[in-house]
N, C-alpha and C positions, 0 to 999 in steps of 0.2 A: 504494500500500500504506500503510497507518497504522499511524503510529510506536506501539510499544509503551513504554510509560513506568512509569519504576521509581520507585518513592519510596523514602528511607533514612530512618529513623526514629532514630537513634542517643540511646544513654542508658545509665546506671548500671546503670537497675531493679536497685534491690539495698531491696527485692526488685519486681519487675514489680505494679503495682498496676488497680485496678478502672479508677484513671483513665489509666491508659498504655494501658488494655485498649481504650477508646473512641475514645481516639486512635488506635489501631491500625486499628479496625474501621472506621473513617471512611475513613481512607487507603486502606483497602483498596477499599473502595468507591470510591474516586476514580480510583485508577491501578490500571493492569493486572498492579503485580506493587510490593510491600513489603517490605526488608529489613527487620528487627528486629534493629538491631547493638548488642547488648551490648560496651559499650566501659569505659575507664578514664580519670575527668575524674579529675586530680590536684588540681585546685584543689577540687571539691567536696568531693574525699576529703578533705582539709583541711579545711576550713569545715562540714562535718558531722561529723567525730571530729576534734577537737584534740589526743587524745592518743595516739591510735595511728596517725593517718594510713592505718587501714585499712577495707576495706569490711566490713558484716558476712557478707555471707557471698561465696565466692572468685567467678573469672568463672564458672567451672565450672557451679557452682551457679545463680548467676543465671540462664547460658543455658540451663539445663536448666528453672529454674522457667518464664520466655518461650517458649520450647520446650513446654511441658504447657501453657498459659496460650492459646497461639497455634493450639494443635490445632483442626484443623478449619476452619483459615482458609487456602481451598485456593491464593491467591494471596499466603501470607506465607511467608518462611522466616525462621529464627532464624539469626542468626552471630556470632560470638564475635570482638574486635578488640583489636589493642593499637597499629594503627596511628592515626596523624593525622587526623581527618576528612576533611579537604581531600586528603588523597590517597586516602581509602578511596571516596570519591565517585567517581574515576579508574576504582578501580581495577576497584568493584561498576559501570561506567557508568550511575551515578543519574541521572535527572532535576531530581530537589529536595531537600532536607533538609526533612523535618516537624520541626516542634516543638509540642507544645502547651503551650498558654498559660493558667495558671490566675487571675492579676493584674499586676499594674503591676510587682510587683517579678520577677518569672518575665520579663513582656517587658524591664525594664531588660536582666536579664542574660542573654536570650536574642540581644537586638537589640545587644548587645556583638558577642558569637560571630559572629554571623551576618556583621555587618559584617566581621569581621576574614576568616571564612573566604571570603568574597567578593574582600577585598582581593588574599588570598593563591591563590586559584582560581576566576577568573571563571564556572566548571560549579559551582560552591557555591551554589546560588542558595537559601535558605531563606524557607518558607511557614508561617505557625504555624495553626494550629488551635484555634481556643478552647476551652476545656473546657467542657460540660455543667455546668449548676449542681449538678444531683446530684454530681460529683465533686470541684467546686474544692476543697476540702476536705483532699481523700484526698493523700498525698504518700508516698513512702516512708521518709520520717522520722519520720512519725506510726505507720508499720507497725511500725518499729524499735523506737520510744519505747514501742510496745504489748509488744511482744517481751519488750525488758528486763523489762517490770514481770509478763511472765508472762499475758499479759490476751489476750484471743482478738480475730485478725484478719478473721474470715471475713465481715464488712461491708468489707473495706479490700481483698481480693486475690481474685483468681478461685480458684472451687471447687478445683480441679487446684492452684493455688500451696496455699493453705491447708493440702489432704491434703498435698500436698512438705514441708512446714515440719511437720506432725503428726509426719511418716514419722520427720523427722530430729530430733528431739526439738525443735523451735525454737521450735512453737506448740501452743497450746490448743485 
């Protein structure tokens, strides 16, 4: 019998971009089944708001825009985490941790994690994925940065995120 293989995709998406969307799509294509785990990096949340330490919009939200963004992708589901990676791999029985990878500085601080969650759970084993040159670009800081200034995303997220951010008054 052949083994069915899971891939865990884990991330902020706050909010889920064009280019998280292609790394999704790939992995799906590769393995027989994709978690989409919207989680909570504390370090990021830092290093992208210094002054509130918060994301902009809650997990709720995010899983719901992943959720709209992911439809139709009959081998993904969306889930919402507040655990450890190293233990959500356990607990989802992943095969791999995806990451994609849009430059040097994404693999620095990818190939941190990776290592560390290897150290601490030998099933942690991470693969990255390069991004698309149409996407290397797209980040969801840039989505944000568009947000603030009021400026429309709908080059930067899938159709379905776009109308979510319309609905909620967030975009243009």
């Amino acid at each position: 019998m052949a083994k069915t293989t899971l891939a865990l995709l884990p991330g902020s998406y706050d909010p889920i971009t064009l280019g998280h969307m292609d790394v999704i799509r790939r992995a799906a294509a590769l393995f027989d089944g994709v978690v989409v785990a919207v989680m909570t990096n504390d370090m990021k949340n830092y290093v992208a708001t210094a002054k509130s330490k918060e994301y902009m919009f809650s997990m709720d939200e995010r899983a719901a825009m992943a959720t709209a963004a992911c439809e139709g992708l009959t081998n993904v589901r969306v889930i919402s985490s507040t655990a450890r990676l190293i233990d959500l791999v356990d607990e989802l029985g992943a095969d791999v941790i995806i990451k994609g990878i849009r430059n040097e500085t994404d693999y620095a601080y990818e190939q941190h994690h990776a290592l560390y969650n290897r150290a601490h759970n030998a099933r942690a084993e991470t693969l990255y994925l390069p991004a698309d040159p149409q996407f290397d670009a797209i980040s969801s800081t840039l989505v944000r940065d568009r947000l603030g200034k009021g400026e429309s995303v709908d080059d930067l997220v899938p159709p379905a995120v776009a109308e979510l951010l319309r609905e909620s008054g967030e975009g243009v």
